[in-house]
N, C-alpha and C positions, 0 to 999 in steps of 0.2 A: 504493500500500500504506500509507501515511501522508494524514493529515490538515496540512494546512498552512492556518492561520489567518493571510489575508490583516490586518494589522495597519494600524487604522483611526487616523486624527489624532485624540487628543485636544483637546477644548475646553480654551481658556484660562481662568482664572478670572474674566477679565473678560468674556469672551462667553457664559458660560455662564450667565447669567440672560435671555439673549436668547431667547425663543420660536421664530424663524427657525431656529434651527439643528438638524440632527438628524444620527442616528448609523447606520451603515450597514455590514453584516458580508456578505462572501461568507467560500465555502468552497471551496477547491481539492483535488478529490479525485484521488488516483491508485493507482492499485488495475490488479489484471491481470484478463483475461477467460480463464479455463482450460479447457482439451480434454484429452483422450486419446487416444491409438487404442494397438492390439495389432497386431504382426507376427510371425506364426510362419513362418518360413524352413525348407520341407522339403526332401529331400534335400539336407543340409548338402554330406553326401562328392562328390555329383556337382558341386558349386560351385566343390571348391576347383578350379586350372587357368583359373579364368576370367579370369585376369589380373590384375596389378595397375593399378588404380587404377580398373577396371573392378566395377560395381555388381551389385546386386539389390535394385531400389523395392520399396518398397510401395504401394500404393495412398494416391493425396492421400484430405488429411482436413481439416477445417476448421476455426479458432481463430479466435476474434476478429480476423474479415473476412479472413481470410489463409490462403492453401492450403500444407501442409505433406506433405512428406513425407521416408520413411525412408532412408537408404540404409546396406545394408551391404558390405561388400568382404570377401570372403572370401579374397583374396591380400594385401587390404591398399592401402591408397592412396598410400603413397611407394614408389619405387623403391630408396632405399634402403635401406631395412626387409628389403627380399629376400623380400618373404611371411611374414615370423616372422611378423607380428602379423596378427589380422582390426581391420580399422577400422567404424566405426558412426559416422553425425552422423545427423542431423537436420536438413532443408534447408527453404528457403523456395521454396515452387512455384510461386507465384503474383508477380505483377505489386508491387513495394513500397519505399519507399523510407527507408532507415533506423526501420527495425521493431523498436523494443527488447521486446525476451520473453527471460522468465525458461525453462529445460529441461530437463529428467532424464530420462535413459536407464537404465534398467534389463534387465538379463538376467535373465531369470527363471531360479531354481532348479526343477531340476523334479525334485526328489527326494521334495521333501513336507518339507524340512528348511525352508523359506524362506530360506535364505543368497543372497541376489537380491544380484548386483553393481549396487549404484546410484552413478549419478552425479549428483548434484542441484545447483540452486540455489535451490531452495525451502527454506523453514525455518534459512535462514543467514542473517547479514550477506553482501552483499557488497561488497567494498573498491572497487570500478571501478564500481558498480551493475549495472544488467543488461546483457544482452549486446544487441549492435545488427546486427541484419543490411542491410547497405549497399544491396542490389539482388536479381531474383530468381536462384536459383540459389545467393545465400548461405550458406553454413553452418556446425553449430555441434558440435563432437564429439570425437572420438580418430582419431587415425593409429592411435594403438594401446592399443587397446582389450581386446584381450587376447592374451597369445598364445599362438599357435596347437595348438602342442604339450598346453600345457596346457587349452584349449578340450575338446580331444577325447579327453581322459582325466576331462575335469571332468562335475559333476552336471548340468549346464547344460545338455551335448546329450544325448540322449534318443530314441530311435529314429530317428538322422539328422536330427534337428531342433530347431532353437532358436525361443526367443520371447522378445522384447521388448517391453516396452512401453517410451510415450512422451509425456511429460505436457509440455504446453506452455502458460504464462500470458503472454500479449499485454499491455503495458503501457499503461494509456488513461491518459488526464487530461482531467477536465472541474471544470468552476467552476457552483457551485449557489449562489444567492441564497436570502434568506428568502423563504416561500411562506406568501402571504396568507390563503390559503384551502383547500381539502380538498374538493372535487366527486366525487365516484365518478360515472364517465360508463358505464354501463352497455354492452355490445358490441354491433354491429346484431344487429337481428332482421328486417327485412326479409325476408330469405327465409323466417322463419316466418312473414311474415306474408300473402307470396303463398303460400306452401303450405297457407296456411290458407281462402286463396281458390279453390283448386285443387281441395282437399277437400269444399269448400261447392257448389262448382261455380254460384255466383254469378252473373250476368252474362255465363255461356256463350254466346258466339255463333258457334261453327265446330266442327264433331263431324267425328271421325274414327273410321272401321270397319279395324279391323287385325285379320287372320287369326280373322275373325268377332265381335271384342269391338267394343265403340264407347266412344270417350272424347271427353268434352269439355274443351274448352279458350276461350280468351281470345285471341280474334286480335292486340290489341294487343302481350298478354307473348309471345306468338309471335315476331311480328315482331321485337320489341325484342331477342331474345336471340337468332333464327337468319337468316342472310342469306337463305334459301334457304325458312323461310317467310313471310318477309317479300317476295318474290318471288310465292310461290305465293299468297299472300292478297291483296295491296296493288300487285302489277307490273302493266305491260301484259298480261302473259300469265295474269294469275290465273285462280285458279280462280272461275267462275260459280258453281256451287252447294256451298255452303259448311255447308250441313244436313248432309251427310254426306261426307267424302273418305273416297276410299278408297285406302288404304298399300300397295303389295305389295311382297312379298319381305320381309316385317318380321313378325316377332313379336309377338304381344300383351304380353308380357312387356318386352321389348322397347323398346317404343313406351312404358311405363306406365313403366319407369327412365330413358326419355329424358324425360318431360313433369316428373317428379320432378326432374330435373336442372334444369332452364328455372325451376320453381320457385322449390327449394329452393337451388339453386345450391350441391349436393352430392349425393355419389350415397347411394344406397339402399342397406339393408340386402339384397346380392344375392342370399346364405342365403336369408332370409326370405322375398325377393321368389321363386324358385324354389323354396321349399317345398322344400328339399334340402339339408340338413345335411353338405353335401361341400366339400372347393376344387377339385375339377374342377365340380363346379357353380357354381360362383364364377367359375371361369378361364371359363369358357363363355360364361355369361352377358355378362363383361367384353369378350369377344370379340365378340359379336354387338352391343355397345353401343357396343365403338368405331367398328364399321361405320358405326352410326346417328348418329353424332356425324358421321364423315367426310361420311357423305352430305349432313346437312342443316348444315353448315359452323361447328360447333362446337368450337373448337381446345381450350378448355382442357378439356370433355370428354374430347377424344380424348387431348388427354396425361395425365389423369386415369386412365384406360382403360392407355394404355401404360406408365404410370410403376408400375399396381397389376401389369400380366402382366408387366413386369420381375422383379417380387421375387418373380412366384407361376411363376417356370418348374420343369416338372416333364418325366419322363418320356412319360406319357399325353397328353401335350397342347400339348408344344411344337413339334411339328412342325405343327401346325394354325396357331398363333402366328407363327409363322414365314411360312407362307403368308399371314395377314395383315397380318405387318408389310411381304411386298413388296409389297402388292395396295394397301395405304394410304398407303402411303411413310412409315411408322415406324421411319428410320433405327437412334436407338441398341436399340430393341426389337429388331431385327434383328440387330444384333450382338451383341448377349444372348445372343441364340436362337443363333446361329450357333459362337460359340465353348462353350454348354452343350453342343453336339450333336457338335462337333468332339473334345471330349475321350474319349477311348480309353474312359472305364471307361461310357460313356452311348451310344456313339453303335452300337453294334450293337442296342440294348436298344431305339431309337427307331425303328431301319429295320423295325424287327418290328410296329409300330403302324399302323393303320389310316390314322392322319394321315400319315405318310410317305408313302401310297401316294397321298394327296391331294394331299402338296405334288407328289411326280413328277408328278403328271399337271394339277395346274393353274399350277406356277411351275418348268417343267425347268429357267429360267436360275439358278435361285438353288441346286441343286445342284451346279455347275459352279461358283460360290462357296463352296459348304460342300468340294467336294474341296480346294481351296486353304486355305482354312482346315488340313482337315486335313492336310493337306503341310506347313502351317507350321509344324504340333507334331509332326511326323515331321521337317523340317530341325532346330529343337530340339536333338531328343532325337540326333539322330546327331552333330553339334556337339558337345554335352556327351559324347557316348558314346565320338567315337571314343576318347575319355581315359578314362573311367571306370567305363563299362556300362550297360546298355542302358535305364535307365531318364530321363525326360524330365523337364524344366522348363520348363513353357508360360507361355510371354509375351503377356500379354492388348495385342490390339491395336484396328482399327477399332473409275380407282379404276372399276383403274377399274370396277367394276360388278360386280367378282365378290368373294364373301364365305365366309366356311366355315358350311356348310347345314346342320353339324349340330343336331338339335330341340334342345330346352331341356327 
């Protein structure tokens, strides 16, 4: 957060008509790297009874190379306290070893008044400097942070529920020299510049016919980017006539977002490419393109594919998802899917879908999963109930050849 001017020998006055000698400045910079996240804690009333010293995480978040996350205690985290107070810190989740960060916890007012309880050490001196977490599991907070009593008369909770935020600055130090020169180094384009050979269709020597379209391509950027046609063009076993392949079970769409990929090394506008202004056109397409990734042994496609139907699960479509992620072996995609489907207000809305009726009859095992799932948030909720009432606090936990057919 300060500048510190490493302080250089002066010449004497007798050396200093000497040409040999010269003058040399670093700068020692230390400054924080800053983050946030939000935690909104529902059903506060069901919490309390969960014990003292006993939590509710939030979800890690990331700051200047370091996993963070919340924890609040709705009884409180000393035994001696007796529950008067709820406690809140801020922990370090990740792997670290003496991590000085600056951190402010705030309770958000949710009256519309803004009277937010904060607690900072941003915008102060402080007399110790900043605070240093020793190892992971560290952290940084109140036993008592407020209490209790008056928590739940105050503006703070709000339909059974609080929100926090949580601002954390990592403290770095680095030493900059003077810099002789100024280059602006431009960022590659490479992949513009085979997509531009793609588009030219230059120097084609291997055409392929998918679901009646024909596309050409470049055997060598083939090979280069997939094991599998690099096999099929270049192996003992290739292919002889290389005028025409023919793709089955594949899409023309398809096939035209896979060679886009091998390109440009990014995928396509999938909208555009479907001619469908929807994201269940989007989720589809992504579906049929991770197949085509898995098949012709393209990894960061397929996590490209998985990492986009993580953030786009929906009602209409994740029951198809789901069957792909066991059919490709897309672990955390699968547990997405799994605990979206598993939750009470979703999962009778899903069994009513077409795709359910897919997943039963092409992956029975991974039902026999989603019941345990649901069990889990039925153990939950009877946990928390037998004290409070019936309502639940769910704890997020965890080719071969067949695909989801539906058209594009």
């Amino acid at each position: 957060m300060g500048r510190i001017l490493r302080e250089t020998a002066r010449p004497s006055s007798s050396s200093s008509s000497s040409p040999s000698n010269s003058s040399t400045t670093s700068t020692s910079i230390t400054d924080t790297l800053n983050g946030s996240h939000q935690f909104k804690i529902t059903g506060y009333s069901l919490s309390k009874g969960l014990g003292i010293g006993k939590y509710i995480a939030s979800d890690t978040f990331n700051v200047g190379g370091y996993s963070w996350a919340i924890y609040f205690y709705p009884d409180g985290k000393s035994v001696e306290d007796n529950a008067t107070y709820v406690s809140l810190f801020i922990a370090l989740a990740s792997e670290g070893t003496d991590v000085r960060a600056l951190f402010e916890l705030t309770l958000l007012d949710q009256s519309g008044k803004e009277r937010h309880k904060v607690h900072s050490h941003f915008g102060r001196t402080l007399e110790s400097g900043p605070y240093t977490l020793k190892y992971r599991g560290s952290m940084w907070g109140y036993k008592r942070f407020f209490k209790r009593t008056l928590l739940e008369s105050s503006d703070y909770l709000k339909d059974d529920c609080l929100q926090v935020h949580c601002s954390v600055g990592v403290v770095k130090s680095h030493t900059e020299g003077p810099k002789t020169y100024s280059i602006a180094v431009p960022p590659s384009n490479i992949g513009h510049h085979f997509g531009q050979l793609l588009g030219s269709r230059k120097g084609t020597d291997v055409n392929f016919e998918v679901d009646g379209e024909v596309f050409s391509a470049h055997k060598l950027v083939l090979a280069a980017r997939s094991p599998v046609f690099r096999a099929q063009l270049f192996g003992p076993m290739k292919d002889q006539n290389t005028q025409l392949i023919k793709v089955e079970d594949m899409e023309a769409p398809v096939f035209k977002a896979l060679l886009h990929f091998i390109y440009w090394d990014s995928l396509p506008d999938l909208e555009e490419l479907t001619g469908l202004n929807s994201k269940w056109a989007s989720t589809l397409m992504c579906q049929h393109l991770l197949a085509a990734a898995d098949r012709y042994g393209m990894d960061r496609l397929r996590l490209l594919c998985e990492a986009n139907l993580c953030e786009d699960v929906a009602i209409n479509t994740v029951a198809t998802t789901l069957a792909l992620a066991e059919q490709h072996h897309c672990f955390q995609l699968k547990s997405v899917c799994l605990k979206f489907v598993a939750m009470p207000e979703n999962l009778r809305a899903v069994m009513q879908t077409d795709g359910f009726e897919y997943l039963k009859e092409s992956c029975p095992s991974v039902l026999t999963e989603l019941l345990e799932y649901v069990a889990k948030v039925s153990e939950h909720s009877v946990i928390l109930c037998s004290r409070h009432g019936n309502e639940a606090i769910l704890d997020g936990s965890d080719l071969n050849g067949r695909r989801v057919k539906q058209r594009l």
